[in-house]
N, C-alpha and C positions, 0 to 999 in steps of 0.2 A: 504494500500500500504506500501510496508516495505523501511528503509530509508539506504537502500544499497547503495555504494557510483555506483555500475552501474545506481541505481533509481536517484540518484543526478547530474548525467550527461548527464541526459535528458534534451530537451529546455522545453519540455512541465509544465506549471505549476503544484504544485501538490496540491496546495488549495488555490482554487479559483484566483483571474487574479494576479499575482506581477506587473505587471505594473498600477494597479488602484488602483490611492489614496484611502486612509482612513483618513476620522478624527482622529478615535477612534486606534491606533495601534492594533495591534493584541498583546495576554497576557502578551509573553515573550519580546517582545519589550517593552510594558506601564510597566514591572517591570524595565527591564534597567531604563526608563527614572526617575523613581517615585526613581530608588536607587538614580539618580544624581543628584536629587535634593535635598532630602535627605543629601546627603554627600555633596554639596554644602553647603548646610544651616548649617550645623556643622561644617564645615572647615572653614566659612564665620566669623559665631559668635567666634570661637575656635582663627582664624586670630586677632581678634577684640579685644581679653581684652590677647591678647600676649601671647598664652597658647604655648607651643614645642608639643604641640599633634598635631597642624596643619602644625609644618616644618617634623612631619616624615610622613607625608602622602604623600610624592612627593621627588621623585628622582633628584637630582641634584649636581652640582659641591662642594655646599658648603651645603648640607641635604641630607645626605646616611646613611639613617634607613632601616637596613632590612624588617621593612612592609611597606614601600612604593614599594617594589617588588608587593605586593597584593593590596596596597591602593593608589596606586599613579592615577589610571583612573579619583580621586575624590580631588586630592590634588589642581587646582587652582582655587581659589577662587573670578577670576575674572567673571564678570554675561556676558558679550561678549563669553568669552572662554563656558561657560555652556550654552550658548540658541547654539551653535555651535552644540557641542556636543549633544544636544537634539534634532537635528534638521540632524544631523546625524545616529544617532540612530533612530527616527522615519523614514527616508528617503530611509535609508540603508539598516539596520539590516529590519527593518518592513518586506521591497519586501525580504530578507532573508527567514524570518520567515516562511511567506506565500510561496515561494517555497520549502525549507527545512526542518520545522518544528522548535517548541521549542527547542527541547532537541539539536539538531546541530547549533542553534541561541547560545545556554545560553552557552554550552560546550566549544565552539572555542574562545566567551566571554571569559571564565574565562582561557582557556588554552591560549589564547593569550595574555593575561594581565599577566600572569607567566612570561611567554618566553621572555615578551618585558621585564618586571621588570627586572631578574633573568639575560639577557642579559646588559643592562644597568647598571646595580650595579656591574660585575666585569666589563665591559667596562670600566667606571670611574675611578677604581682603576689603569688599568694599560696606560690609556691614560686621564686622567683627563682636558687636555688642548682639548678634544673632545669631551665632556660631561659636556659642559658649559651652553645648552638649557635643565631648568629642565624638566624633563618627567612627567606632570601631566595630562595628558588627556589619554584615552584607546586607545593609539596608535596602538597595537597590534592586538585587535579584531578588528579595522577598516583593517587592513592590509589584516587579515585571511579574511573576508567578502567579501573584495575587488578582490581577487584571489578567494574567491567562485562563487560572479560573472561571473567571466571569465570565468573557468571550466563548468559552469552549467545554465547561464543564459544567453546568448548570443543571441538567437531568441526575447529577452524580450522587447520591448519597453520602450522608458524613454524618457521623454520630455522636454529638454531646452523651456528657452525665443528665440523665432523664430527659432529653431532648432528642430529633435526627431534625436533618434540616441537609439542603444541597452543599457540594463540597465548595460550591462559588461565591453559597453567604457563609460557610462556615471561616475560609479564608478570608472574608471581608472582616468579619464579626474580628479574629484573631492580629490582623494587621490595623483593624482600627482601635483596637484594645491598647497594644504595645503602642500605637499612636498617641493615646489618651493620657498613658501612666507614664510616656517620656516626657510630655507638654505637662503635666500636674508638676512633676517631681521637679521638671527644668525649667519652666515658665515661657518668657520672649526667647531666651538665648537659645530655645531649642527649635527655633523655628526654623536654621540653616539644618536640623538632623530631618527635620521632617520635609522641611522641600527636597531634601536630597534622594528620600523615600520616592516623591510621586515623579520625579525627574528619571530616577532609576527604572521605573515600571516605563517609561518610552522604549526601554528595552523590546519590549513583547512586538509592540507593534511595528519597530524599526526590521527584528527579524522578519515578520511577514513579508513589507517593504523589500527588502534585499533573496526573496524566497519568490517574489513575482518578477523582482526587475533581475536573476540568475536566467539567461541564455538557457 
């Protein structure tokens, strides 16, 4: 089956059920996770004997290295904020995966972690009292996934505690939650994390884009 974006805006799955848990993620999802741990553990130890290789892995009001543009999904080094993100990434991206495929899982990944970085880093410079909330987590690919959802999964099942509901509100419900508790906790200055958020989800649609205008 070819992964045109009319094939993507289908409810129907296209490998095997997205609404049925797995232990085991499927490939492109257990490499996300295997990256964030990975870059945990190094950012973790890197934190630990005071090294500046783990303040330019994360974008923020007082750490603006231009590779935390690319390395900032892996810059905090708290283990709460990483079982999140793992737990995300298996949750999300996985029923992604499984409806999608790899290649539209890993691409909107890395093109969403540009856009959010890339966005973020001049945001800071010219409103800096708004880019107070450092951006270390892949706020970006969660964005673009999340609008994939919606586009393309919307018949899909997803099961709360005493609830079910479609996996396109359940993503919604989940991304504007973490939207809610980062704006509460950080007030204005966190307005550069959360536009970085809906700047990121242009990922979804730029792939289609470059998936029609592909010879």
């Amino acid at each position: 089956m070819s992964d045109s974006p009319h094939d993507d805006n289908q409810d129907a799955p296209r490998r095997g059920s997205a609404s049925r848990f797995r232990l085991i993620p499927p490939p492109g999802t257990l490499t996300l996770i295997v990256l964030h741990l990975i870059g945990f553990g190094v950012v973790n130890q890197l934190s630990r004997v005071g090294s500046d290789a783990a303040v330019i892995s994360r974008l923020g009001n007082s750490t603006m290295h231009p590779a935390g543009i690319l390395l900032h999904p892996f810059g905090d080094a708290r283990i709460g904020v990483l079982l999140l993100v793992v737990f995300l990434c298996g949750m999300l991206g996985g029923r992604i995966e499984i409806r999608f495929g790899k290649a539209r899982l890993l691409a909107t990944y890395a093109a969403g972690t540009i856009l959010s970085g890339l966005f973020y880093f001049v945001f800071a410079q010219f409103s800096p009292d708004h880019a107070g909330v450092e951006l270390a987590v892949p706020v970006g690919a969660l964005g673009a996934w999340t609008l994939g959802a919606r586009r393309g999964m919307k018949s899909v099942s997803f099961g709360f505690p005493g609830m079910s509901t479609s996996f396109a509100k359940g993503a919604a419900l989940i991304d504007g939650a973490i939207g809610l508790v980062v704006f509460f906790l950080g007030g204005p200055p966190a307005t550069g994390w959360l536009l970085a958020g809906v700047i990121g989800s242009l990922a979804w649609p730029i792939y289609d884009w470059f998936r029609v205008k592909r010879p």
